[in-house]
N, C-alpha and C positions, 0 to 999 in steps of 0.2 A: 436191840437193833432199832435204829430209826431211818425208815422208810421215807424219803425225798419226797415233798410235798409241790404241787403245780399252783401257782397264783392263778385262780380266774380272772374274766376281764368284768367281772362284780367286786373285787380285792377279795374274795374267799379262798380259804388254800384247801386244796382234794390231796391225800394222798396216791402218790403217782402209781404204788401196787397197790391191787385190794382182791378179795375174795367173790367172786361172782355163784350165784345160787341158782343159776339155770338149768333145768333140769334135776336139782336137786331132788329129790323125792319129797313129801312134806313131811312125812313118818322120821326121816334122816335126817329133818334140816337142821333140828335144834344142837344136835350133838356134833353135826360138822361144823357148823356156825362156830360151837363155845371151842372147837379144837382151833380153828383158825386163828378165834381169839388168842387162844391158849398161844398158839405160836407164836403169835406179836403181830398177826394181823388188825387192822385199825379201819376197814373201808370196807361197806358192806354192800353189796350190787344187787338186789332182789327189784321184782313187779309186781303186779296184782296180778298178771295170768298166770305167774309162775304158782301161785297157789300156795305160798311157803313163808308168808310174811309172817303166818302166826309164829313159825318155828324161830325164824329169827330174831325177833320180839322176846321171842322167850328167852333164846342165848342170850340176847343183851343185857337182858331182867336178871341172869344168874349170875355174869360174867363180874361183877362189881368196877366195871370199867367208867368212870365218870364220863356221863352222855359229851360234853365238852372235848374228849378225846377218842370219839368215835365219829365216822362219817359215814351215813347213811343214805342211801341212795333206792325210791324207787320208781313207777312209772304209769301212764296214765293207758289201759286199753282203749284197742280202738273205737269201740261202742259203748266208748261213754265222751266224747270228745264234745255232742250237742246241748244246748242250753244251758243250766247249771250241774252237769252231771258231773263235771271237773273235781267241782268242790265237793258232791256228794263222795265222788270214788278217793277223794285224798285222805276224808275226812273218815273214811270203810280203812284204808291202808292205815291211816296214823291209830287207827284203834289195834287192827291188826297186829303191829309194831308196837304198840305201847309207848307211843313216843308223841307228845304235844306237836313237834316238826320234824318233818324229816331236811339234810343238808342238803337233798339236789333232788327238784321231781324233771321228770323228762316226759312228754309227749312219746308214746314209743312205733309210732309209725304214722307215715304221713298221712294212710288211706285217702291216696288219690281219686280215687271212684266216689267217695264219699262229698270230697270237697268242702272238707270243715278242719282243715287243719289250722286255717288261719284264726279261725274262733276258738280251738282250744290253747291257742297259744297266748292270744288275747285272755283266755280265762287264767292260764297259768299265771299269768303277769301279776294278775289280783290276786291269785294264791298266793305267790309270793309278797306281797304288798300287803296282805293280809296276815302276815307270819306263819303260815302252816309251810313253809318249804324257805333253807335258806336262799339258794339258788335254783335256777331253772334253765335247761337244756330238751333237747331233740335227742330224738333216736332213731336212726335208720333214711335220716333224711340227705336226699342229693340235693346240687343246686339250686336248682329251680323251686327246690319247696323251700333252702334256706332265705333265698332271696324274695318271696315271697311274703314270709310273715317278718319280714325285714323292715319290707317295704310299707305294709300296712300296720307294723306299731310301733318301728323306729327301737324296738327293744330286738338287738343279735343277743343267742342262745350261749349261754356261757360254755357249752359241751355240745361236740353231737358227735352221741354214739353207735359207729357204726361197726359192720363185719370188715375186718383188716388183719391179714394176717401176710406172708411173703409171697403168697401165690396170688393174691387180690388187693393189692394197696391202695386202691380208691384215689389215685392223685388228683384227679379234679377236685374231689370233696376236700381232701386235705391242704391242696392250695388254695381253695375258697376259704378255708378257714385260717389259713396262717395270715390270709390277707385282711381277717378281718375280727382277728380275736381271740377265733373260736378256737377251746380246743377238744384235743380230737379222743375220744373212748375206744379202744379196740374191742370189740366181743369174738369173740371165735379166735382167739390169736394167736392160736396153736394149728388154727385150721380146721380142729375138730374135729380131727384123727380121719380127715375124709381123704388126704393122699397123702403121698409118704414124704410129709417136707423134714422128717427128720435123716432121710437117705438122699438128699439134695447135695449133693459137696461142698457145696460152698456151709451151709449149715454142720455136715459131720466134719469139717478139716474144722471149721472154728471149737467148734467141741473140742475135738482134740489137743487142738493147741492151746487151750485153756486149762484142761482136765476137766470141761464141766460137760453134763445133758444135753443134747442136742434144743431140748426143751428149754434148758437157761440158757444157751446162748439165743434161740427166738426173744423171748423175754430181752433179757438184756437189747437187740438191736430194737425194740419197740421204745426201751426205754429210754435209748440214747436219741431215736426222732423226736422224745420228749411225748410220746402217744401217755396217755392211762391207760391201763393193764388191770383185768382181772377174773385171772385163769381159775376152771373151776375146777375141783379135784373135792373126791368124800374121804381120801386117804392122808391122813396125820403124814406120812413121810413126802408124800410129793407134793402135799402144803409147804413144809419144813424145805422142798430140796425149792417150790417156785418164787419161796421168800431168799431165798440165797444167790441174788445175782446181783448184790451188792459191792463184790469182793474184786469185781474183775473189770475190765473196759472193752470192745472189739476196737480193731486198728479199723480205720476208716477206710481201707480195702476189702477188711472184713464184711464193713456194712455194704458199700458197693456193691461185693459179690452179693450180697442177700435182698440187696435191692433190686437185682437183675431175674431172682426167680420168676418175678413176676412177669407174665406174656404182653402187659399193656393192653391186650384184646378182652377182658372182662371176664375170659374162658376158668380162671382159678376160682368166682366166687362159688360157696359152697351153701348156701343157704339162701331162702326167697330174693328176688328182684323186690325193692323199696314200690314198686309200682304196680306189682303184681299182688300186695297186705293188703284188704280191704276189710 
C-alpha cells in the first residue's frame, strides 16, 4: 500500500496518514509501534511528554525499515522553550529515538502566560539549520501566535498541529494556513470518543453508502481537505481497518454534510483551550 504523501512549504514530503502515540502507555509502545509498522504504516507522531519515545526508538531499531522511509515526528514541552533548553530537550528525544534527526520537531504549545513562544521558535530554526530536525512546525497554535513568530523571524511553520475533528474544525486556523502555506496536522480526529460523531447522520449514511466505519469515512473526509491524520489505536485490526481508506472517495455533498457538524461557536472542542497550556 502506499500512502499519499503532502509537499511541505520547505519541499519535504510527510506522509498524509501516520500513527499517533498519544497516550500510548510506554510499557505498550514498542510492540504497537513495530505492528503499525508491520501494517504499512510509515509516520510516526510521538513528544517528549508522551513519555514513549524510548518505545518508539526501539520499534524503529527492530523494524529493519530503512530510516530514509520513515518519518518521524516529535516535540518540544512547554518548560523547556527558554535559553538553550530547545537544543538540550531535542538532543534528550534524538537519544531517546535512537535517531541522529528526527523529520519534523514542533513547538507543542504556545504557553501564552509564559511569553516565550517566539524564542523557541527562533531556537527551532537553528535546530533545524543545525540538522537535528528535517523540518519544523507548531502545535496547538491559533493565529495570533502564528502571526507572531512570523513576524519576528520571517520563517512560517511548515505544520501546525492542532485538535480538528467534525465537531471543532478550527476554520480560522486552517484558512490562516491555506493562506499562507501552512499545513494543517489533525490530533484528536476522531474526537476522542468524547461524543458520539459516529451517530451523526451525515457520518453513519456515508458509512453506509460506502460499506465502510463510520471511523474511515472521518478519516477519509480529513483526507480529502488534504489535513494529516494520525489516529491512534494499540489494536493490530483497527490499525489495519484506519490504513484502509484508500479505496474509496466521499461525494462532495458527503463532505458538505460533515462539514456542517460543526456549530461554528467553538462549543465541539474537546480538549484544553491553546491559551489556557501554560
Amino acid at each position: 500500500m502506499t500512502i499519499p504523501t503532502v509537499t511541505l512549504n520547505d519541499g519535504n514530503q510527510i506522509p498524509q496518514l501516520g500513527y499517533g502515540v498519544f497516550k500510548v502507555p510506554p510499557a505498550d509502545t514498542e510492540r504497537a509501534v513495530a505492528e503499525a509498522l508491520e501494517v504499512g504504516y510509515r509516520h510516526i507522531d510521538t513528544a517528549a511528554i508522551y513519555g514513549n519515545e524510548q518505545g518508539v526508538g526501539a520499534a524503529i531499531a527492530g523494524s529493519g525499515i530503512p530510516r530514509d522511509e520513515l518519518f518521524v515526528t516529535t516535540k518540544l514541552w512547554n518548560d523547556r522553550h527558554d535559553g538553550d533548553e530547545p537544543r538540550a530537550a531535542i538532543g534528550e528525544s534524538l537519544d531517546k529515538l535512537g535517531l541522529d534527526a528526527v523529520d519534523l520537531y514542533l513547538v507543542h504549545w504556545p504557553t501564552p502566560a509564559a511569553d516565550n513562544h517566539v524564542h523557541a521558535w527562533e531556537k527551532l530554526i537553528e535546530l533545524r539549520d543545525a540538522g537535528l530536525t528535517r523540518s519544523i512546525g507548531v502545535s496547538n497554535f491559533l493565529v495570533p501566535h502564528l502571526e507572531r513568530i512570523v513576524e519576528a523571524t520571517g520563517v512560517v511553520p511548515a505544520v501546525d498541529q492542532i485538535e480538528l475533528h467534525p465537531a471543532y474544525q478550527q476554520r480560522e486556523v486552517t484558512d490562516w494556513a491555506a493562506a499562507n502555506d501552512v499545513r494543517i496536522e489533525a490530533w484528536g480526529p476522531l474526537g476522542q470518543g468524547k461524543y458520539d460523531l459516529f451517530g451523526v447522520p451525515a457520518v453513519a449514511e456515508a458509512a453506509s453508502a460506502h460499506g465502510k466505519s463510520p471511523a474511515q469515512v472521518v478519516l477519509r473526509w480529513h483526507l480529502q481537505h488534504g489535513f494529516i491524520v494520525f489516529p491512534k489505536s494499540v489494536r493490530r485490526e483497527r490499525l489495519e481497518e484506519n490504513l484502509d481508506v484508500f479505496d474509496f472517495a466521499l461525494t462532495d455533498a458527503e463532505v458538505a454534510a460533515i462539514d456542517a457538524i460543526d456549530p461554528g461557536d467553538g462549543s465541539g472542542r474537546v480538549s484544553a483551550h491553546p491559551d489556557e497550556v501554560n
